[in-house]
N, C-alpha and C positions, 0 to 999 in steps of 0.2 A: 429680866425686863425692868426698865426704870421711865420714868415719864420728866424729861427734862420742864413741862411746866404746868405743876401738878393742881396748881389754881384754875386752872383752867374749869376743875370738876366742880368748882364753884356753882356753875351752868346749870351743873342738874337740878338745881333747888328749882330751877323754869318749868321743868316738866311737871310738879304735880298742880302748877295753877292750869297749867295749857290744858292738862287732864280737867280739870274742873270748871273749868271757863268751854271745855269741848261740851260736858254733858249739861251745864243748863241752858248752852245756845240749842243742843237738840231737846232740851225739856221743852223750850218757850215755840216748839213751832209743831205741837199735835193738833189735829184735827177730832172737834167733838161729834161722837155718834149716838143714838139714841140706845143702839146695843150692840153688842162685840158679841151674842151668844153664838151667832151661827158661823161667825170667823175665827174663833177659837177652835170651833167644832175641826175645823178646817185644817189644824194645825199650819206649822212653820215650814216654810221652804227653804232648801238648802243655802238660798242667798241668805235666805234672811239671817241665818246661822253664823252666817260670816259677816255680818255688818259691821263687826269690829276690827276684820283686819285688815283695811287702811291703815285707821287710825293705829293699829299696832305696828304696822309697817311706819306710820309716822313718826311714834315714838323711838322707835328703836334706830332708826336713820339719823333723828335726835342727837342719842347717848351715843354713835359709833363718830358721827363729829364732833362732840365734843371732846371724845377720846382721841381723836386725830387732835384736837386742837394743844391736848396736854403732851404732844410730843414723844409719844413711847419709843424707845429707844431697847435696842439689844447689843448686850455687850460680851464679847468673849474676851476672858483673861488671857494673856500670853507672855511665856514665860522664853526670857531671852539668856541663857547661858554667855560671858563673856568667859575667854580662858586665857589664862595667863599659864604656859606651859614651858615643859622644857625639852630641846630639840636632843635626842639621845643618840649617841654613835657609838655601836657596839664594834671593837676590832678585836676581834677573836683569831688566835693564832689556830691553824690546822697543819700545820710540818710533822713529819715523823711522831718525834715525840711525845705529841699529843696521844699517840696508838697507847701510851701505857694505863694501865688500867685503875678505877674508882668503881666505887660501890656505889648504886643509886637506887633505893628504897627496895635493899637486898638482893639488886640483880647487878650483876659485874658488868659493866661496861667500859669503852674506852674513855678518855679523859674529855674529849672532842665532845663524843654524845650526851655524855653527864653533863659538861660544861652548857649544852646546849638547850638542856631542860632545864636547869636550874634560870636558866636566862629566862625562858619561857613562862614562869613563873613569874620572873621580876618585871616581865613589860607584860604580858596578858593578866596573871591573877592565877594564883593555883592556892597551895595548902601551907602551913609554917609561916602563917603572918605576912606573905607576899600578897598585894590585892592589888597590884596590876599597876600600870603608870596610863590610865585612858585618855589622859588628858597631854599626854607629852605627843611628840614627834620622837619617832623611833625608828632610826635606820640598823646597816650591819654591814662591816666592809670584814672579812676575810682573808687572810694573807700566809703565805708561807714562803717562795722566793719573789713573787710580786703578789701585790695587793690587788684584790677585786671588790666592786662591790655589789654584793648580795640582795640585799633589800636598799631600796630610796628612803627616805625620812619621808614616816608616812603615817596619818592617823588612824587609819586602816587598819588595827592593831590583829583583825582577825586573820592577814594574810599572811604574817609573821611565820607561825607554826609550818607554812609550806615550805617559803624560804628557807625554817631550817632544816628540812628534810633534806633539799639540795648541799647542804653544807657535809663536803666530806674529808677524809685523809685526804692528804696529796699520796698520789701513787705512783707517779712518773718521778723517780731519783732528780731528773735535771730542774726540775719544779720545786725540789727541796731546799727548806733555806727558811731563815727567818730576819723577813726586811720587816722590822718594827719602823722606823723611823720612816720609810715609803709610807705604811701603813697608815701612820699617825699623820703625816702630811695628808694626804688623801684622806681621812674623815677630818682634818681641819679643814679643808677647802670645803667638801661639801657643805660644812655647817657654816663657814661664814657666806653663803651663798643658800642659805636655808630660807630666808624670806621671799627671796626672787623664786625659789621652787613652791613658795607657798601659793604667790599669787598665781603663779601659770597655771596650778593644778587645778582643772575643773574641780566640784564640790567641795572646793577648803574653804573652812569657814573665812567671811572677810573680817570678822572680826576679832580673829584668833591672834595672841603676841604670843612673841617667844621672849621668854621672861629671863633666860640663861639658856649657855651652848653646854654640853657635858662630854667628856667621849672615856669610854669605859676599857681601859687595855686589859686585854689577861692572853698571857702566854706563860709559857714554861722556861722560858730559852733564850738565848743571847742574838743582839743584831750580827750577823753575817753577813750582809745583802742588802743592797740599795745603795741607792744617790745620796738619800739622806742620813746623818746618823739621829739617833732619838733623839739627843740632845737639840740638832735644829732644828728637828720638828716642833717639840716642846716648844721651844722660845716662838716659831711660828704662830704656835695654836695661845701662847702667852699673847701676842701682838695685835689677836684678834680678838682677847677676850674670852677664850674658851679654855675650860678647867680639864683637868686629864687624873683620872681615880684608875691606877695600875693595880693589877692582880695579878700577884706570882702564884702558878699550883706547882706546890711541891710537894713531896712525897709520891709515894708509888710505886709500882714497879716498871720501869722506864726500856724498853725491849726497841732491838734493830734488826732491822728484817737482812739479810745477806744472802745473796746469789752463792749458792756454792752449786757442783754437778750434781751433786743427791740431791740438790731442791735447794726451796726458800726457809730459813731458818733464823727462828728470832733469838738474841743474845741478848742478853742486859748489859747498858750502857751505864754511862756515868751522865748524870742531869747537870747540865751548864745554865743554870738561871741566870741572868744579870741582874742581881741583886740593887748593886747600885745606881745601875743605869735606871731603873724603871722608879727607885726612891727620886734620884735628882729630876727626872719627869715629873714627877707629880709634885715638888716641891716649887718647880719652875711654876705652874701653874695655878695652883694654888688647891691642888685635888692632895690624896692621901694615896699613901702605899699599904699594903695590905698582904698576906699570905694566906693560902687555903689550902689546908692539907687533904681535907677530904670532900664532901658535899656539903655537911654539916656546917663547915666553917665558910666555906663557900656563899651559901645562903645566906648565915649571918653577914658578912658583906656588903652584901649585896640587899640586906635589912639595913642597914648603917647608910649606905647611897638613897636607897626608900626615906628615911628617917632626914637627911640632909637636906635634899634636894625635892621643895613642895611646889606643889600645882595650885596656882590661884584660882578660884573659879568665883565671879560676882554674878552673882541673878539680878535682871532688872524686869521686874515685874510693870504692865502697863493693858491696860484695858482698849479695846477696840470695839466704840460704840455706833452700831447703824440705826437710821431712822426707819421708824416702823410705822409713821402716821399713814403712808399715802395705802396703806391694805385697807384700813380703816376708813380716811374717806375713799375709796371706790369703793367697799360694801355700804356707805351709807349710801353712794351718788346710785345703785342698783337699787338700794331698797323703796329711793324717791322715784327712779324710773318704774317699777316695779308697783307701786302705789297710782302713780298718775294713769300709766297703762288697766288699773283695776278699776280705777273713776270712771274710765272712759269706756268701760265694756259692761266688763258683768255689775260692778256696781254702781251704773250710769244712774243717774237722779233726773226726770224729768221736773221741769221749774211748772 
């Protein structure tokens, strides 16, 4: 509570003459009697009791205008987050290959499902120095002979972990393949079309900018598949501005599942990384190339993109003040109604 015009209490200095000017106008008008013994006898009645609360009703009707007059005001702070963020596209390879196996805090899994905590880590927030990216846009496109995409670029960062639940091996042979360069075109378009998705989406903030585009590669394996090759994706996603940080996982033990009449039966393969391909991507664009043999190194990664790539956030602080005089004068405008109505009855004064 603040009182925009705090002079105003100046006023009160009025009330104790009015008090003193009230009691010797009632000094100067008694009536002399010879004896008061047998009216005393008699005691007080309940009006007589209250013959001061008019005039207290007077006074206090007083002090509640005058308090109206100094303007009381109530303010509530509000605190306005701007973000300056960055729109993230995660294109995760799920082909074959990915089936071969990593270790993820002592439980064996495929490279797919590791790959996919370790991410969950780096956009939500988990353990190992990862504390989430809550202020970016964060999609996820998927690919193995054609590209999907998984999750929209979304601040929404809690819906993520569903999304990668649906992420799986390809299991259909004719699905198998690895189009990087589809892939990488298809998270370039989404992102250069990242602020028209921002506006249409009910609850995004209006004040939200995307500060930089990022798109995050990690596969195992070489382009086979597509329209595109990497290379003019790359220069695509160069043309628009957006950076490309490639992840090669190697090591491992890399197994292929084969049809024979005794059954399905996995063999160890030989891992065909493109090496080069995925360095001059990230060169083009001005991201880094990078290797992860196991989780460990993974994370660290993926600590280095955290460390690169910051979130603005400005707070602008600003108060929202209302006026609070008119409570004030209507209990005084009651307390005068309230007074006049007591003159007029019970404390009625015949002349």
């Amino acid at each position: 509570m603040r009182f925009e015009s705090p002079l105003a209490f100046l006023l009160l200095l009025v009330i104790p003459f009015l008090v003193w000017a009230r009691v010797v106008r009632g000094g100067s008008t008694a009536i002399r009697f010879s004896t008061v013994a047998i009216a005393s006898r008699a005691g007080r009645s309940f009006r007589e009791r209250l013959l001061w609360l008019p005039d207290f009703l007077r006074i206090a009707a007083i002090i509640l205008f005058i308090t109206a007059l100094a303007r009381p005001q109530s303010g509530l702070e509000q605190v306005r987050e701007i973000s300056k963020g960055i729109a993230i596209e995660m294109v995760l390879d799920r082909s074959g290959s990915m089936g071969a196996e990593l270790e993820y805090k002592g439980e064996v899994m495929t490279r797919l499902d590791a790959v996919k905590k370790v991410f969950e880590e780096f956009a939500v927030g988990g353990n190992a120095g990862l504390e989430g990216r809550p202020n970016d846009l964060i999609g996820m496109i998927v690919f193995a002979r054609y590209p999907d995409t998984i999750c929209p670029l979304t601040l929404a960062h809690g819906a993520l972990p569903q999304f990668l639940k649906s992420v799986k091996l390809v299991e259909d042979r004719e699905e198998d393949g690895t189009a990087i360069g589809d892939a990488l075109a298809l998270a370039a378009a989404r992102l250069s079309t990242a602020e028209d998705s921002l506006k249409d989406r009910k609850g995004a903030s209006g004040n939200y900018k995307i500060k930089s585009k990022v798109i995050v590669l990690l596969s195992d394996g070489e382009n086979n598949y597509g329209k595109r090759t990497p290379i003019e994706a790359a220069e695509l996603a160069a043309k628009w501005g957006i950076k490309i940080y490639t992840i090669a996982i190697v090591g491992g033990e890399t197994m292929t599942s084969i049809q024979t009449p005794f059954g399905v039966y996995k063999v160890p393969s030989v891992e065909r990384v493109d090496t080069s391909a995925l360095k001059a991507i990230a060169e083009k664009t001005g991201g880094f190339y990078r290797e992860a043999e196991d989780v460990k190194s993974l994370r660290e990664i993926y600590k280095e993109i955290d460390s690169m790539e910051k979130s603005e956030i400005e707070s602008v602080r600003f108060t929202d003040y209302k006026e609070r005089f008119l409570w004030f004068a209507l209990a005084g405008l009651m307390l005068i109604i309230l007074e006049t109505i007591l003159k007029s009855t019970i404390f009625r004064k015949t002349p």
